[in-house]
N, C-alpha and C positions, 0 to 999 in steps of 0.2 A: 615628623619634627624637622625642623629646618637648622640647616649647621651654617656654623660660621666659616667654615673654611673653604664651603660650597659657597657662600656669599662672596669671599674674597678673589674666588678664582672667577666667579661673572664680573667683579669690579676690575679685575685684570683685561676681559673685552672691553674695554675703555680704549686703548691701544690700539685695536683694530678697526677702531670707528665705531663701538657697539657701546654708547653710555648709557647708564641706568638697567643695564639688565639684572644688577643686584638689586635693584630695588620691585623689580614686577616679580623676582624670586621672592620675597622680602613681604607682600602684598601689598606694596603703595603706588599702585597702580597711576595715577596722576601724577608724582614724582617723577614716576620711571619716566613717561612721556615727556615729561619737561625736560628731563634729564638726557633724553634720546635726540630729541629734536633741536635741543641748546648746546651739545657736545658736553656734557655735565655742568651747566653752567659756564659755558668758557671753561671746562676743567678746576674752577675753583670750588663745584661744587663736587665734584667728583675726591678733589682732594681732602674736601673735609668731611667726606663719608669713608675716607676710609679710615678713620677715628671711630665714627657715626655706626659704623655695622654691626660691631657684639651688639648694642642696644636695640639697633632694627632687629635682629634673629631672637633679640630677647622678646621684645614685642611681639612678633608675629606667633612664635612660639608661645605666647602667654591667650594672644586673638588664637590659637589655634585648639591648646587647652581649653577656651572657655564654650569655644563649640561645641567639642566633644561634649564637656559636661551639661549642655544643654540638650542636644540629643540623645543623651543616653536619660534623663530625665523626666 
């Protein structure tokens, strides 16, 4: 299960040049890319993920439950 306070401290590598690594945590794999290679959107997109992240951990976590119960099925 994916935590949010593990998302918040990859949105902290924002800082060191490293944008969007909450989001390839997070599995939005195309995001994160734009996000790495844009510097999070010029950083406005980075600023308004970090609102945006309980929802992402809620998501993936919800993609991550639904696997399982498909596998185990």
């Amino acid at each position: 299960m994916y935590k949010t306070g593990t998302a918040y401290l990859l949105w902290l590598l924002c800082f060191v040049g490293l944008c969007g690594i909450h989001r390839f945590y997070c599995g939005k794999w195309i995001t994160g890319l734009i996000w790495l290679f844009t510097g999070g959107l010029l950083l406005i997109g980075q600023i308004v993920d970090l609102f945006l992240i309980p929802g992402l951990v809620e998501s993936a976590n919800a993609r991550h439950v639904d696997m399982m119960r498909r596998a185990g099925a």
